[in-house]
C-alpha positions as a Python dict, from the first residue, in 0.01 Angstrom:
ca = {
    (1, 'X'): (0, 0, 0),
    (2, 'X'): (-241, 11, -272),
    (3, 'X'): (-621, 88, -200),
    (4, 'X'): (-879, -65, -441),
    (5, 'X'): (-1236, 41, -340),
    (6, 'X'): (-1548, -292, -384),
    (7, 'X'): (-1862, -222, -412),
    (8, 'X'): (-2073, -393, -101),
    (9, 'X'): (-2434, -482, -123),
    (10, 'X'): (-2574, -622, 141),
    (11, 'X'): (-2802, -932, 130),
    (12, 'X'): (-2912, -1053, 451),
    (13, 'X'): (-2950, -850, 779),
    (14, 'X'): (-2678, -1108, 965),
    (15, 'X'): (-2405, -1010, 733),
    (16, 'X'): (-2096, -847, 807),
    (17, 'X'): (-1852, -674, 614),
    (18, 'X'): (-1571, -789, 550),
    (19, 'X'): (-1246, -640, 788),
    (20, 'X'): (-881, -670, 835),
    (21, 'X'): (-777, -719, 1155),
    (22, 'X'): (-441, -575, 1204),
    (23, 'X'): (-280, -272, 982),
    (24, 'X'): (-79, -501, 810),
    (25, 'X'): (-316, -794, 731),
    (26, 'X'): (-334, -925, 403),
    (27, 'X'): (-647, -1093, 426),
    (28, 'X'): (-950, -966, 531),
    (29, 'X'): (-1195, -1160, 762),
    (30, 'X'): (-1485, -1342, 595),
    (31, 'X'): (-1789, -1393, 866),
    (32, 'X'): (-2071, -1605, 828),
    (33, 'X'): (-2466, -1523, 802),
    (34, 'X'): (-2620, -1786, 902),
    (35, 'X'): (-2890, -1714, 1091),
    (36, 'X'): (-2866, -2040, 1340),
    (37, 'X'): (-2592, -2245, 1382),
    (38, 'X'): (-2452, -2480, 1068),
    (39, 'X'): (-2292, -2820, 1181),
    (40, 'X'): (-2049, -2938, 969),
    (41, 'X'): (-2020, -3267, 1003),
    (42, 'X'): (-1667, -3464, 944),
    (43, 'X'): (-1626, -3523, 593),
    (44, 'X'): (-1876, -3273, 484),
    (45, 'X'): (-1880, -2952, 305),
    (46, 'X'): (-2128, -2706, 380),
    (47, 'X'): (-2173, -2368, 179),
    (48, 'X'): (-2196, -2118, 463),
    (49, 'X'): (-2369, -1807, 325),
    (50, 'X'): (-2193, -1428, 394),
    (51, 'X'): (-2450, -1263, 348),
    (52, 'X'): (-2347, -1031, 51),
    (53, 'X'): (-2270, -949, -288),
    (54, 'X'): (-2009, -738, -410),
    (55, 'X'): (-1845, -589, -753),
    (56, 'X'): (-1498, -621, -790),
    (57, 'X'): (-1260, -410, -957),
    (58, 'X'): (-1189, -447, -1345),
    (59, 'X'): (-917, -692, -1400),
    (60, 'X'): (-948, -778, -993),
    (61, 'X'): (-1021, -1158, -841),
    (62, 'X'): (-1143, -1198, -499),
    (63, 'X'): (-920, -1506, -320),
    (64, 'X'): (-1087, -1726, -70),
    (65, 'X'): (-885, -1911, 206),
    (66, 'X'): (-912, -2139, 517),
    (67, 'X'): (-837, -1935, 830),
    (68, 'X'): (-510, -2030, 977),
    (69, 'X'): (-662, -2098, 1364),
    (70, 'X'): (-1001, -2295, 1291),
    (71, 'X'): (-833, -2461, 1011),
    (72, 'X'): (-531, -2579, 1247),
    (73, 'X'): (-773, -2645, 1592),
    (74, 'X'): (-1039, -2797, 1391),
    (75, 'X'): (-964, -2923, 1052),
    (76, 'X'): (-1187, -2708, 903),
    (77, 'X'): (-1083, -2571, 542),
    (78, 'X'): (-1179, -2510, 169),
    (79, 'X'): (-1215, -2795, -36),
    (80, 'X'): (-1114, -2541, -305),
    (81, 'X'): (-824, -2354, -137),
    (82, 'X'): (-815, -2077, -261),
    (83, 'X'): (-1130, -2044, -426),
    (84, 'X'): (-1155, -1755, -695),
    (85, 'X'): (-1438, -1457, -656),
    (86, 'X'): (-1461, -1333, -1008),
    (87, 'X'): (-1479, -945, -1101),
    (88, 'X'): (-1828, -1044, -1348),
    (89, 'X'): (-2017, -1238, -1028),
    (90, 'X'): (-2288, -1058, -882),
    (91, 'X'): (-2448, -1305, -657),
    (92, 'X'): (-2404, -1397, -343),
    (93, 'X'): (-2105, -1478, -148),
    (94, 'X'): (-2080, -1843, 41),
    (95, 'X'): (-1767, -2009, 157),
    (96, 'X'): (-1757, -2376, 130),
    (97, 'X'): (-1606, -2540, 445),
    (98, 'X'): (-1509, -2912, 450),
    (99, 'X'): (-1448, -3046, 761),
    (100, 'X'): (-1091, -3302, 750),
    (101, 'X'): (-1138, -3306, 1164),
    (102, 'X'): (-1269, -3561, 1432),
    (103, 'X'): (-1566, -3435, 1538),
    (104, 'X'): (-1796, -3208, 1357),
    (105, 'X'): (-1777, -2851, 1371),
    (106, 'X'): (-2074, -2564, 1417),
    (107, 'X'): (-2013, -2242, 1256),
    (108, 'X'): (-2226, -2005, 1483),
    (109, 'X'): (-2336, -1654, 1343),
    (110, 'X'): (-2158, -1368, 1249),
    (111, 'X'): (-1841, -1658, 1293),
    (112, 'X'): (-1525, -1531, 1121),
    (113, 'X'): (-1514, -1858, 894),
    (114, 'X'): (-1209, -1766, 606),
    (115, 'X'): (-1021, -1499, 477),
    (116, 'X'): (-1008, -1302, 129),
    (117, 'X'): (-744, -1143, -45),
    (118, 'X'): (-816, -926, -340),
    (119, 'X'): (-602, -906, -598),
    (120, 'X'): (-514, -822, -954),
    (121, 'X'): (-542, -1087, -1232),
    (122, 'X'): (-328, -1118, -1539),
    (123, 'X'): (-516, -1281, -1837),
    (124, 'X'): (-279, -1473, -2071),
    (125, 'X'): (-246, -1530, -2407),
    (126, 'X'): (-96, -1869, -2517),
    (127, 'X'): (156, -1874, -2838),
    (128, 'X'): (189, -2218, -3026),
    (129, 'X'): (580, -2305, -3075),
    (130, 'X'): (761, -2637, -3175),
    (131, 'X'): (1028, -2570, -2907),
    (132, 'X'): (1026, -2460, -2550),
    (133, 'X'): (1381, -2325, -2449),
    (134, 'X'): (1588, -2507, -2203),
    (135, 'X'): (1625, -2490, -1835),
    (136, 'X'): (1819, -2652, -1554),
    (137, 'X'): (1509, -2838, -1446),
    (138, 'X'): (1370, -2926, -1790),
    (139, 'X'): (1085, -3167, -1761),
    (140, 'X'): (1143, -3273, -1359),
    (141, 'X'): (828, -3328, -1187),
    (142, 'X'): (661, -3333, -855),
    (143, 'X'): (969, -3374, -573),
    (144, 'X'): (1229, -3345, -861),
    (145, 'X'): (1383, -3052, -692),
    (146, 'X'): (1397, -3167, -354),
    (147, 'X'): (1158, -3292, -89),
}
């Protein structure tokens, strides 16, 4: 396992920091701010405030995704699954939630709302060619390889 120390500032009294909650947890548990309850209602997205701001790592991205339970139960995800915390951004952390459920949704304080992942980022350079080389699945699309 490789341990890559972020800088935490905290921003608001409500916020947590963000934990893992098993030894073997890739994500770590995002929890919300607010300082009353936030109803989301169906079709809406809501920016749900954390609370803090953090510096990343050099060449690290922070990855934002929908908890597996609420997102299941509820409906209640990322519109931008996974979203991307960049290493430069200095500002406060939010999570926007969407809600694709029934009935709206309240996110209560100190709520474990998503999950974030940190992890290394490659930056590529692109090379202009005439030709691409050949592969079994050449130019095959969406569902081209199987359903």
């Amino acid at each position: 396992m490789h341990n890559v120390k972020v800088k935490y500032k905290q921003l608001r009294k409500t916020a947590i920091v963000p934990s893992y909650q098993s030894e073997h947890a890739a994500g770590m548990d995002l929890y919300s701010a607010n300082e009353e309850s936030i109803t989301v209602e169906v079709g809406e997205i809501s920016m749900i405030p954390l609370g803090f701001a953090m510096a990343l790592p050099d060449n690290y991205e922070a990855q934002v995704r929908p908890r597996s339970g609420i997102a299941s139960r509820f409906g209640i995800t990322l519109p931008n699954a996974p979203g991307t915390i960049d290493a430069d951004y200095r500002g406060e952390c939010c999570v926007p939630l969407i809600n694709h459920g029934d009935k709206p949704f309240v996110v209560e304080p100190n709520m474990r709302i998503a999950q974030m992942i940190i992890a290394p980022v490659v930056q590529a350079t692109f090379e202009i060619v005439e030709e691409l080389d050949e592969t079994v699945r050449g130019a095959g699309g969406f569902g081209s390889t199987g359903a």
